[in-house]
N, C-alpha and C positions, 0 to 999 in steps of 0.2 A: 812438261806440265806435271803440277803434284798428281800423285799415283791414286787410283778411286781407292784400292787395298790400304784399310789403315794396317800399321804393322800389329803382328799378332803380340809385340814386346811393349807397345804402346800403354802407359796408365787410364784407369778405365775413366779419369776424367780429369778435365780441366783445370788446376790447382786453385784455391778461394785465393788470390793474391789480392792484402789489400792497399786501399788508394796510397798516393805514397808525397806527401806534404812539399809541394815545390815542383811537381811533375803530373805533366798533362799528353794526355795522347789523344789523335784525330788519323783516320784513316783514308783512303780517295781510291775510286776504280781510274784509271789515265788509258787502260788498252795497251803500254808499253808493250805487255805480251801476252799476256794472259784477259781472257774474256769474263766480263760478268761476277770478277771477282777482284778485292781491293787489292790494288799493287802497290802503294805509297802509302809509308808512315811517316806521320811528322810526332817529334817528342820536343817540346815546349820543358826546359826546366829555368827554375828562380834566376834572376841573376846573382852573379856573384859563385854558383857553381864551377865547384872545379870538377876536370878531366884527367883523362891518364887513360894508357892504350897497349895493348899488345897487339903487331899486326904480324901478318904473313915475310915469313923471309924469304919467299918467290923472288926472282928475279927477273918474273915477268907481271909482276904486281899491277893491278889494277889503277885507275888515274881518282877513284876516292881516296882508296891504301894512301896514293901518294899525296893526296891532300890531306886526308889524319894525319902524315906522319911530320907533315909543317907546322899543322896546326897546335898538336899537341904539344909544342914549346911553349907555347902561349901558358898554358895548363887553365883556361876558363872556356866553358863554354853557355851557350845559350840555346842551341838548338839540333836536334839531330833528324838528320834527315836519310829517308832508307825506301831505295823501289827494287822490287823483284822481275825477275823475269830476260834482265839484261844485266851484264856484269860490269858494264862500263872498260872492258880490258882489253888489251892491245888495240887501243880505237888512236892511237897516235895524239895529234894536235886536236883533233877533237873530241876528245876526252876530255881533256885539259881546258876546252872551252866550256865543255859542257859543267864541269862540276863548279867552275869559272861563275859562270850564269846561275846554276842554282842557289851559288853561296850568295851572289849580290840582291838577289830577289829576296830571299828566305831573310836576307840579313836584313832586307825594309823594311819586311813586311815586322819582324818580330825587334827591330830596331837598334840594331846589334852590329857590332864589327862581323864580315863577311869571316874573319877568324875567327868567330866564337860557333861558328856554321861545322858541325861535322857529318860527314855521308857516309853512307855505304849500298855499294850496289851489289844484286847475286843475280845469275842468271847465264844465259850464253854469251862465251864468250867472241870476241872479235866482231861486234855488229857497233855500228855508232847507237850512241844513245841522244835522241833529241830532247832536249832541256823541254822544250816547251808546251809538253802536256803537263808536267811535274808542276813547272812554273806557273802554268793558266790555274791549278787544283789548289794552288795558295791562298787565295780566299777562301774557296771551299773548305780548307783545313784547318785554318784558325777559327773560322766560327761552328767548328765540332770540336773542338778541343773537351776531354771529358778527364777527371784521374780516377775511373774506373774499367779505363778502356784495353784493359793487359790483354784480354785474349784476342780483342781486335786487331791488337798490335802485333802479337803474336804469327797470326793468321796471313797477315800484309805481308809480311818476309819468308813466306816460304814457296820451296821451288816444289822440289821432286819430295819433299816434307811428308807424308801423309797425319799426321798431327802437330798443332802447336804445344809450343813447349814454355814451360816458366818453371818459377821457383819464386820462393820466399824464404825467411831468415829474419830472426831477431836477435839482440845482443845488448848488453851494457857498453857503455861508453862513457868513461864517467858516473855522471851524479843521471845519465840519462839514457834511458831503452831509444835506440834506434832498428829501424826495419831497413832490409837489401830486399831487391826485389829483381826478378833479373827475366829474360826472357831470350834465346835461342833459335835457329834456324840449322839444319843440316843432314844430313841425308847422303850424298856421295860426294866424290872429289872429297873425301874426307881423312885428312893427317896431317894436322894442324901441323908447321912448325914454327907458331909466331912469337907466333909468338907462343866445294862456295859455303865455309861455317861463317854464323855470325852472331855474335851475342853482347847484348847489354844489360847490363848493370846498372841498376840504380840506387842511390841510399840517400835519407836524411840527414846523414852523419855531416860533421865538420871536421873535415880533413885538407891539410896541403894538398898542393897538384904531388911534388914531388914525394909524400909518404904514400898517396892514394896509389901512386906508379910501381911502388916499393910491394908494396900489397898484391896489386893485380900482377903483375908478376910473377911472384912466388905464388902464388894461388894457382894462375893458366900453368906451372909447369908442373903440377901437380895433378894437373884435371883436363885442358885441354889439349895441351900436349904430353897428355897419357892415351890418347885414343886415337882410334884408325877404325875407317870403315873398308878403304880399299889403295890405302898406301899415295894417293894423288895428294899433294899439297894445292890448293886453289892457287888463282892469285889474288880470290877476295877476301882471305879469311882478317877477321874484326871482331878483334874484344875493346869494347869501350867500358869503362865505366865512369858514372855521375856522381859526383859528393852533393846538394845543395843546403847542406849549413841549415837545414828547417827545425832540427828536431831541438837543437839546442846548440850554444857557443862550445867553439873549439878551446879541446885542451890547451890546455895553460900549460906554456915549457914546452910543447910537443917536438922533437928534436930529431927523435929517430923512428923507424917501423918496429924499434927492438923494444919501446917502451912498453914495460908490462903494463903497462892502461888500456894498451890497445889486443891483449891474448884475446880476448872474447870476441872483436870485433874479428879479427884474422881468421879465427876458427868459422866464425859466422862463415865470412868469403869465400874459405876453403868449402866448405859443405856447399852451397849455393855454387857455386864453381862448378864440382863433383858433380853435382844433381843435373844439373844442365846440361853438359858432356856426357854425361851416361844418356841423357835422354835422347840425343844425338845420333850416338852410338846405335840406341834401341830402333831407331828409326832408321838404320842404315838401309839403304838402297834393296829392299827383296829377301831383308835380315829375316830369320825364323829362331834365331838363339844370340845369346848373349854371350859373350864368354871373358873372364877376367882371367889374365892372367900375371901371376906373380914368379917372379923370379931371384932365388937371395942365391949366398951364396958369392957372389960374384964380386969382381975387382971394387967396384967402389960402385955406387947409388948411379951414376952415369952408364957405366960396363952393365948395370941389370936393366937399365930403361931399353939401352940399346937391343941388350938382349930378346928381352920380351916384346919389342915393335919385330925383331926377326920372326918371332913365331908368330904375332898376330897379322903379319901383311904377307905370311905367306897362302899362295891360294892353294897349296895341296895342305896345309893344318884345316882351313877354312872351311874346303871342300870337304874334307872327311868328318869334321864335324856336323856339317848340313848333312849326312850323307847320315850318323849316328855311326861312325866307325871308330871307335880307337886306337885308330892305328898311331901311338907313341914314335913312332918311328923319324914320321914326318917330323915331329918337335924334335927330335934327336940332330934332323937335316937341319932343322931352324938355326937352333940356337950354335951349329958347326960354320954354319956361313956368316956369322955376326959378326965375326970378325973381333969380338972379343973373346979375351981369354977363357976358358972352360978346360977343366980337369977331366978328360973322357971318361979315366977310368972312378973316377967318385961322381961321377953323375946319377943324381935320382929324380925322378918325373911320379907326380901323382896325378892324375884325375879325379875329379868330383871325391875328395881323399883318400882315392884306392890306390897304393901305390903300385905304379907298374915296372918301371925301371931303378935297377938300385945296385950302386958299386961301376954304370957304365956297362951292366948286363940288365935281361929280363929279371925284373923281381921273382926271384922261388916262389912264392906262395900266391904270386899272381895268376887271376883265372878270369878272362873277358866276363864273363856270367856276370862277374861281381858288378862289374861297372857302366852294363847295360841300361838299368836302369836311369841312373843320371845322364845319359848319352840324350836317351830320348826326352830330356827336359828342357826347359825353356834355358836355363840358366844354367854355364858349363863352365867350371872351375878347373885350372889349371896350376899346375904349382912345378916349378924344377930349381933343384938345386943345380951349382954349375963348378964346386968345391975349392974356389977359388981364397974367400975372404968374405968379407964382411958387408958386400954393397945387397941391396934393395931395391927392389921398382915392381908397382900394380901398374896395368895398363890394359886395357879392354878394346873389345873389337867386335867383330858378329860374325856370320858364317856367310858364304859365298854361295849361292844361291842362282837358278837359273834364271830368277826374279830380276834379277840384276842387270843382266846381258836385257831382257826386256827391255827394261826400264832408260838404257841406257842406247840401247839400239833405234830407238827413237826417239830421242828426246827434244831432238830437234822437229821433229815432222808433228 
């Protein structure tokens, strides 16, 4: 169940996200698992919206995953549908029934082909999920339907969460300012690689299925597959995003994602992306620090991602940061097991910009005193070179904490 401790990395409030033309949200308590608190969101968008997806490359994915990942061929949708508390995964034949039944219900009630129907479930895994409190709260949901219901919606998807999470974003597009608006869940089992994270996306914009895919894409691997809270890949994780054509008609010509028409809207994505994932991040499972870290230097942009997921999913970097130790050493071990290339002896590592190691020895003029202070702050920057070449990657994480083992030690009870 979500943790009473909001995280100490949490924003001190709720982001003004506003209404967003062609999208509607409506909440429902069902008791899936959680008491006395809404577990089902339903998202109502225009028809005629298009879709596009990044999901979990688990290969014990969940039976929503496996229904996004049919449906997104389609690229239209009309309705998303999202309960916490249970994951819908490894539930077999009846998984596969259950998300069966919700798409044919959701698809009456709102009138729609059962494929324009997309789900996402988070919660534990391995327990069947019954369709039919979801299904009975159908009525109930459409006549709530509100488009200033983000934090409500927010709030419905989260597990071990302790705050919800959104974001907004504006952009040119054209002759026309369009808004993204986007909203998140996630907390542990946290290291995406798609593409229990979850996040939606939504925009007024008028875009294809196949550029909006081109987009969200290259966005998640920039933001949500830069982060780790504890090295688990779900098998729920879920990036959707909505186009609904509200704000104004689509580019004329529009052909490729490389169109300079579209720089402002991409950046838009990227940021919104960003923002989401870090807040993710901040909320990881018992976090008390943030820590970004960057790694150049290395064989090529891929060899530094890799890189820096080794120092941030290890639990002795993790541990000595929660602990306020600088012990460099440990990143010395990280980035040794990555299994990419690294120059030992031109290796340099800085902290919070104190450099500690330089040339693949201790820095001369290095003194812990110096970098004490930043140790004990919220926000822990890390930087190593690996004297390779030319590659690049930031990727962020939080520290390991005895918060965690709590948290995680019961989560089922």
């Amino acid at each position: 169940m979500a943790s009473n401790v909001r995280s100490p990395l949490a924003p001190e409030q709720f982001p003004v996200v506003p209404p967003l033309d062609g999208v509607t949200f409506a909440v429902a308590e069902t008791g899936i698992r959680y008491k006395n608190r809404p577990d089902v969101l339903l998202a109502l968008v225009a028809p005629g919206t298009s879709v596009a997806g990044v999901l979990t490359t688990s290969k014990s994915r969940s039976a929503p995953v496996d229904w996004c990942a049919e449906k997104l061929k389609g690229g239209a949708a009309r309705a998303l549908i999202v309960n916490s508390g249970n994951a819908n995964a490894f539930t077999g034949s009846a998984g596969v029934k259950t998300v069966t039944a919700v798409a044919k219900a959701l698809g009456a009630q709102a009138k729609c082909k059962p494929a324009e129907i997309f789900q996402a479930s988070t919660g534990v895994i391995g327990e069947p999920l019954n369709p039919a409190p979801i299904v009975k709260a159908l009525p109930q949901l459409f006549g709530a339907l509100r488009a200033d219901a983000w934090a409500d919606a927010a709030r419905a998807i989260m597990t071990t969460d302790t705050f919800p999470k959104a974001a907004t974003r504006k952009a040119r597009l054209g002759d026309v300012t369009v808004t993204l608006n986007g909203i998140a869940k996630g907390s542990g089992m946290i290291a995406p690689d798609m593409a229990t994270m979850l996040s939606f996306v939504f925009t007024d914009a008028a875009l294809p299925p196949k550029i909006l895919q081109k987009l969200l894409s290259r966005s998640s691997a920039k933001s949500f597959n830069c982060i780790t809270v504890d090295g688990d890949t779900s098998t729920s994780d879920t990036l959707l995003a909505f186009a609904t054509g509200t704000a104004g008609p689509a580019l004329k010509g529009l052909k490729s994602d490389a169109d300079p028409r579209l720089k402002a809207f991409a950046k838009a994505l990227d940021d919104l992306c960003q923002d989401l994932a870090l807040q993710v991040v901040k909320d990881g499972e018992g976090a008390e620090k943030l820590i970004e870290i960057t790694v150049a230097g290395a064989e090529n942009d891929k060899a530094a991602r890799t890189i820096g997921m080794a120092i941030a999913n290890s639990p002795l970097v993790k541990t000595a940061i929660a602990g306020e130790d600088a012990n460099w050493g440990r990143i010395v071990m990280a980035i040794g097991k990555s299994g990419e290339k690294a120059i030992r002896d031109k290796l340099k590592i800085w902290i919070g910009g104190v450099q500690l190691a330089k040339n693949g020895m201790k820095a001369p003029d290095y003194r812990e005193a110096d970098i004490m202070p930043h140790m004990k702050g919220r926000s822990i920057v890390i930087k190593a070179d690996v004297g390779v070449g030319k590659g690049r990657a930031t990727v962020w994480t939080c520290d390991l904490t005895h918060r965690y083992i709590d948290i995680n030690g019961s989560y089922r009870s």
